[in-house]
C-alpha positions in Angstrom: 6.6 -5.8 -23.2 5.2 -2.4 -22.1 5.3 -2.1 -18.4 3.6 0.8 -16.5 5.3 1.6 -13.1 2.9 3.9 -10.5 4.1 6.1 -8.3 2.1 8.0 -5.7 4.9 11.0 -4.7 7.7 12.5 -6.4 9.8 10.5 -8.0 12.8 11.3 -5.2 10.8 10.8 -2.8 10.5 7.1 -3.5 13.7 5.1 -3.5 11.8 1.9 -3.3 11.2 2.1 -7.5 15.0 1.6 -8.0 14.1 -2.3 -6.8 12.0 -2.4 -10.2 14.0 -0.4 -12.3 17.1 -2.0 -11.8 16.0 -5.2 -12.4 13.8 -4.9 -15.3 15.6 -5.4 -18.9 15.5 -1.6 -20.4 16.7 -3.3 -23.5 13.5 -5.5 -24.3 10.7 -3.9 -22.2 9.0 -0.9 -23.1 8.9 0.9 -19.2 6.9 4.0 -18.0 6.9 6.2 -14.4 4.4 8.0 -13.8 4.7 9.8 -10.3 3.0 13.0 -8.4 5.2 16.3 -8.7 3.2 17.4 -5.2 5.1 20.4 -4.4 5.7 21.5 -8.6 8.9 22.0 -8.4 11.3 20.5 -10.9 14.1 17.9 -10.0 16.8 16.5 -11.9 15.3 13.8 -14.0 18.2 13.6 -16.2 18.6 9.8 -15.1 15.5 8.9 -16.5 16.4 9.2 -20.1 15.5 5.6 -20.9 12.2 5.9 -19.9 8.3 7.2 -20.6 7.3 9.6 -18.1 4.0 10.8 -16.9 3.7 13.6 -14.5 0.7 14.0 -12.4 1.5 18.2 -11.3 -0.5 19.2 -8.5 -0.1 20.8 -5.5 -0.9 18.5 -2.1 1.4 19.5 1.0 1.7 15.5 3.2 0.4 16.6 6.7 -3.2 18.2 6.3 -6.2 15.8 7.1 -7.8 13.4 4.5 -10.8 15.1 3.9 -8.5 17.9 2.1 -6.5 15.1 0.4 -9.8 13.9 -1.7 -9.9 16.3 -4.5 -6.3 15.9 -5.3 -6.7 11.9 -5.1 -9.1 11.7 -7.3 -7.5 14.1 -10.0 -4.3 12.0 -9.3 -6.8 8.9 -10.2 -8.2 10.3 -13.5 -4.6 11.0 -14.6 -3.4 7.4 -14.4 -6.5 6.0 -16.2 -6.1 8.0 -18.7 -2.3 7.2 -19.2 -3.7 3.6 -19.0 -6.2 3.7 -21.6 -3.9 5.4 -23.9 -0.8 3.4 -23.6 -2.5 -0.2 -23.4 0.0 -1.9 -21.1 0.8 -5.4 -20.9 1.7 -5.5 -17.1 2.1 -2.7 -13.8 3.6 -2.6 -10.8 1.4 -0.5 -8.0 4.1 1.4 -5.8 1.6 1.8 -2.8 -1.6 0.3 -1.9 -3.6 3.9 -2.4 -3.3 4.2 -6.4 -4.3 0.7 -6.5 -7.6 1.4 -4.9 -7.9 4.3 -6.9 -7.9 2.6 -10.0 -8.7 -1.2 -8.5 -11.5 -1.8 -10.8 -8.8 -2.0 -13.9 -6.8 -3.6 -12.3 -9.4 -6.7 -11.6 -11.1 -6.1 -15.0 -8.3 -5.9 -17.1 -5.2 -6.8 -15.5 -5.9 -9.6 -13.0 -2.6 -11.6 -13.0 -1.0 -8.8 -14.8 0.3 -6.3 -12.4 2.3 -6.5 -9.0 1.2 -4.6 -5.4 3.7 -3.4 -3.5 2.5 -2.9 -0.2 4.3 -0.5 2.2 1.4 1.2 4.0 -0.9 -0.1 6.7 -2.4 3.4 7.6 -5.8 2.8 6.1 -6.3 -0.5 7.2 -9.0 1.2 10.0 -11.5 0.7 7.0 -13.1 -2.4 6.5 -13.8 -2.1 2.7 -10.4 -0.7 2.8 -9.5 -3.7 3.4 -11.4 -5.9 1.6 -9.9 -4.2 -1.6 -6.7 -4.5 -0.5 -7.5 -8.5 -0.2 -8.8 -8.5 -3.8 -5.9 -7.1 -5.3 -3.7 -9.4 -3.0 -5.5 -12.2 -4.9 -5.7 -10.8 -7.9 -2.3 -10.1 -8.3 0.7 -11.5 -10.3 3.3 -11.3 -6.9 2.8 -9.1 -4.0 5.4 -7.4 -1.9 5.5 -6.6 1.6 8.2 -3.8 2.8 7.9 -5.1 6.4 6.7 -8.8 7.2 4.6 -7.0 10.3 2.3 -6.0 7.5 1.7 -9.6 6.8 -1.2 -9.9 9.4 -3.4 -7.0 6.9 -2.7 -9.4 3.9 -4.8 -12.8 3.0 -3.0 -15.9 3.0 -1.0 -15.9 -0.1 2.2 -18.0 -1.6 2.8 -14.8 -3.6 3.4 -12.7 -1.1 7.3 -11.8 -1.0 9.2 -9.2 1.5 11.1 -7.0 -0.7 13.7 -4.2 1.6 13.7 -0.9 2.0 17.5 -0.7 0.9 19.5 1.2 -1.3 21.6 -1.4 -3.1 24.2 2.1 -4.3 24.8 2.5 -0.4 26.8 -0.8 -0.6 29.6 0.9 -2.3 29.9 3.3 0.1 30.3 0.9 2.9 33.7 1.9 4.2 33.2 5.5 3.7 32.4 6.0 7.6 35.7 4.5 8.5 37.8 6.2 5.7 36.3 9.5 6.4 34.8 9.6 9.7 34.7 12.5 11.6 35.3 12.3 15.4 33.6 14.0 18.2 33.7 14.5 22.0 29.8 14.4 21.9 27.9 11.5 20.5 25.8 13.1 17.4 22.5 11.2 16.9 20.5 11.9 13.7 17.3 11.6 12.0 17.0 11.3 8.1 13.4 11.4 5.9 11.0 13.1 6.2 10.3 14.7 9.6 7.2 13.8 11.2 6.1 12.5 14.5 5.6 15.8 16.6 5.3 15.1 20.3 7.6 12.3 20.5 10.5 14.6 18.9 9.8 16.9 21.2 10.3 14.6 24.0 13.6 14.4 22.4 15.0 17.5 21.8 13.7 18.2 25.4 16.2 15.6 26.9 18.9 16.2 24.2 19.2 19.9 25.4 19.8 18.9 28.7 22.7 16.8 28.3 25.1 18.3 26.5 27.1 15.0 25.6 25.0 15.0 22.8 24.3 16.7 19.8 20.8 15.8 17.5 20.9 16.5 13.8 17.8 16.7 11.6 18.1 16.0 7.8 15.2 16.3 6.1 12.5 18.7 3.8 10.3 20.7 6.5 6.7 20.8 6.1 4.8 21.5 9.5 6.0 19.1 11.8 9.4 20.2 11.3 9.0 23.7 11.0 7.1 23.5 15.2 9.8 21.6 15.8 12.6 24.5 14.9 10.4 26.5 16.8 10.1 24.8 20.0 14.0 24.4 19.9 14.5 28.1 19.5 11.7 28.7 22.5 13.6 26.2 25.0 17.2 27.3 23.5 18.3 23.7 22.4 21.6 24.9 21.0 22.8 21.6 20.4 19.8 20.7 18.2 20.5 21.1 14.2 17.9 21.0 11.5 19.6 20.7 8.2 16.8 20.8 5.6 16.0 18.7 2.7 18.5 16.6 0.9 19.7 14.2 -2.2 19.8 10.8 -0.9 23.4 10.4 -2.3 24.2 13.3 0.2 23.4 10.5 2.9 27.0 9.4 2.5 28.5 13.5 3.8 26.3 13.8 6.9 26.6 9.8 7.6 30.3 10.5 8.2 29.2 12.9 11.1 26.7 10.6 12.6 27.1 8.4 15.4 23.7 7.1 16.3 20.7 6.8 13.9 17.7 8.3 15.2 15.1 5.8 14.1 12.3 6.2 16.4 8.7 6.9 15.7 5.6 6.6 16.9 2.2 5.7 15.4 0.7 2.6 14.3 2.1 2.3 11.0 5.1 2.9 11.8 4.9 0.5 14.8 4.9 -2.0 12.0 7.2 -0.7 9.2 10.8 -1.1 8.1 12.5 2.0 7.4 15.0 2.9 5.1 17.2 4.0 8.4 17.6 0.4 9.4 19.3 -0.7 6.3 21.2 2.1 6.6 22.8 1.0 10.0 23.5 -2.1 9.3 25.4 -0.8 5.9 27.5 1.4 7.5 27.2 0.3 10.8 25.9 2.7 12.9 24.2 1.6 16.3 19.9 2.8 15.9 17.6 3.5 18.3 14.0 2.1 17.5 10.9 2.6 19.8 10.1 0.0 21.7 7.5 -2.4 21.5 7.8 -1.4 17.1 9.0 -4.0 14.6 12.2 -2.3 13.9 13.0 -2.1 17.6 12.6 -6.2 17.8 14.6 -6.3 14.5 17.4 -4.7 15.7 17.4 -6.1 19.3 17.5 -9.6 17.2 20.6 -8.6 15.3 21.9 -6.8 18.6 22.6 -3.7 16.2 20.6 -0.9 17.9 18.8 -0.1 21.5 14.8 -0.3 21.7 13.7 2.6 23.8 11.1 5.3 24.8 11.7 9.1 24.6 9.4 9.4 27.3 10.9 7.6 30.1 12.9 9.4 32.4 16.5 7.7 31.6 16.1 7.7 28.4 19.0 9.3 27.2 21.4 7.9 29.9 20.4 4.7 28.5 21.2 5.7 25.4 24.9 6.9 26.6 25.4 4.0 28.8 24.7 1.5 25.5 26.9 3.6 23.2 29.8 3.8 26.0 29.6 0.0 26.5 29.6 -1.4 22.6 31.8 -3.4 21.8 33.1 -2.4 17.9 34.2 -5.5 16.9 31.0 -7.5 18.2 28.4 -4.9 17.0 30.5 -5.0 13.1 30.0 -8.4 12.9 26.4 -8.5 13.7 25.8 -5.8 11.0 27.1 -7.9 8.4 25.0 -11.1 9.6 22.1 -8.6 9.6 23.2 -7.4 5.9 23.7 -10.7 4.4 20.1 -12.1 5.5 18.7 -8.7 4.2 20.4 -9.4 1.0 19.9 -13.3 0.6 15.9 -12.2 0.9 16.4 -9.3 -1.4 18.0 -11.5 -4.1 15.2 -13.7 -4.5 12.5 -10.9 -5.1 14.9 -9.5 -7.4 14.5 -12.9 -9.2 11.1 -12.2 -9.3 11.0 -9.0 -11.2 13.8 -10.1 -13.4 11.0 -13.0 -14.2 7.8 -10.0 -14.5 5.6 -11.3 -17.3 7.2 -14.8 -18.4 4.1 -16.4 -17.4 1.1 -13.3 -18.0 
């Protein structure tokens, strides 16, 4: 079968495929990736050798305004027709809701029943006819996935509607690195991983961090505007315990994990609210305590598990709370609850992997 596999950014910039490509047969399916090269610069796509690729090269930097996202959308959108119309595909799978509107009206013409949405993404849900199309390729679809059950309340009513997880099944064999290779430290180091965004509410960080100098904040992560103010304003207020790393492989997760001691996993704005981010599956691997935002998804998650503190950068004692939950854990406790945390992730995860390991049986 040939299986067309849409991406919407470049192709390190979306972990989430491995979830497909893992579990689809290379052996007796035909498989293409197509992704956006957005910044044109080359990476290493040497692991791709048993795949089609399709590169959509052009220029689009992440945080400008919609309006001067339009042009590039709808170049990205004549690209993947045209690789559809060429290659004749038997069955895709729609890595984020925004190339699926793009090119909904194959979808429901010629592949109703044939592809699979995965939905990650609730930013555009403002828009009524948005949303309607969303619905229609809900329904239209062979299985839909949902990153973050929160979503669920965008989505129609559905039996095929799945959660799939944000989690990197190769971080599992690093588990015990943090123990084996740990680094201590008098202060506790919190840090932030991705890509940097969320302005005011980091600075409301930083501002407290460079107060209290029992702690240290890292930033790993590629610097577009957010993060490049955010350098700046902790030059201006002289935050010398305040790092910004720049960008990174994901397998260098497993270096600057070994220095970390709290995951900063806060954000603020309504999608986020609602998401799951790859950070959370990354403290319960290698158990490290998070901080979520309050009143988000994550933050109930993780106050569920007991594996991480909801709070707000804003208030007052923010950090001393922070301290004051760090001090008091209890290693053995909070270890425990990370792997009851894991092992629901992964029972979950296992049966969308059935899925996919199932893609076409009944198209």
């Amino acid at each position: 079968m040939k299986i067309l596999i849409v991406g919407f950014t470049k192709l390190k910039y979306m972990p989430y495929k491995n979830f497909y490509l893992d579990n689809i047969d290379h052996k007796v399916n035909d498989i293409h990736l197509l992704y956006w090269n957005r910044d044109c610069k080359q990476e290493d796509l040497s692991q791709y050798n048993s795949l089609t690729l399709h590169e959509f090269l052009c220029y689009q930097e992440d945080e400008v305004p919609k309006k001067f996202k339009l042009h590039s959308f709808l170049k990205y959108r004549t690209y993947v027709k045209s690789v559809i119309q060429k290659n004749n595909y038997d069955f895709i799978i729609i890595l984020h809701t925004l190339p699926g509107i793009l090119i909904i009206d194959d979808l429901l013409k010629r592949y109703s029943g044939k592809y699979i949405l995965d939905y990650r993404d609730s930013t555009y849900e403002e828009f009524l006819l948005f949303k309607k199309m969303v619905h229609l390729m809900v329904r239209n679809s062979s299985v839909t996935f949902v990153s973050s059950d929160a979503f669920r309340k965008y989505l129609p009513s559905d039996k095929r509607i799945y959660t799939s997880h944000n989690i990197l099944i190769d971080s599992l064999h690093h588990r015990e690195d943090k123990d084996k290779k740990g680094i201590p430290s008098e202060k506790i180091r919190m840090a932030f991983w991705g890509f940097i965004r969320h302005e005011e509410i980091n600075k409301k960080i930083i501002a407290q961090v460079t107060k209290d100098k029992r702690f240290e904040l890292h930033y790993y992560g590629r610097e577009q505007e957010t993060a490049l103010n955010l350098k700046r304003y902790a030059k201006e207020i002289m935050a010398d315990n305040v790092y910004f790393h720049g960008e990174y492989k994901p397998e260098d997760r497993y270096e600057f994990i070994n220095n970390t001691d709290v995951i900063h996993n806060i954000y603020n704005d309504n999608n986020m609210m609602l998401a799951m981010g790859n950070k959370f599956y990354d403290g319960i691997i290698f158990r490290l305590p998070q901080l979520c935002m309050k009143g988000s998804f994550m933050g109930e998650r993780v106050e569920k598990f007991q594996v991480g503190l909801m709070c707000d950068p804003r208030e007052e004692f923010f950090l001393e709370n922070v301290y004051k939950y760090y001090s008091n854990l209890d290693r053995n406790a909070f270890n425990n609850n990370c792997d009851i945390a894991l092992d629901s992730v992964l029972k979950e995860y296992q049966y969308g992997v059935n899925i996919v390991k199932n893609i076409g049986k009944n198209v």
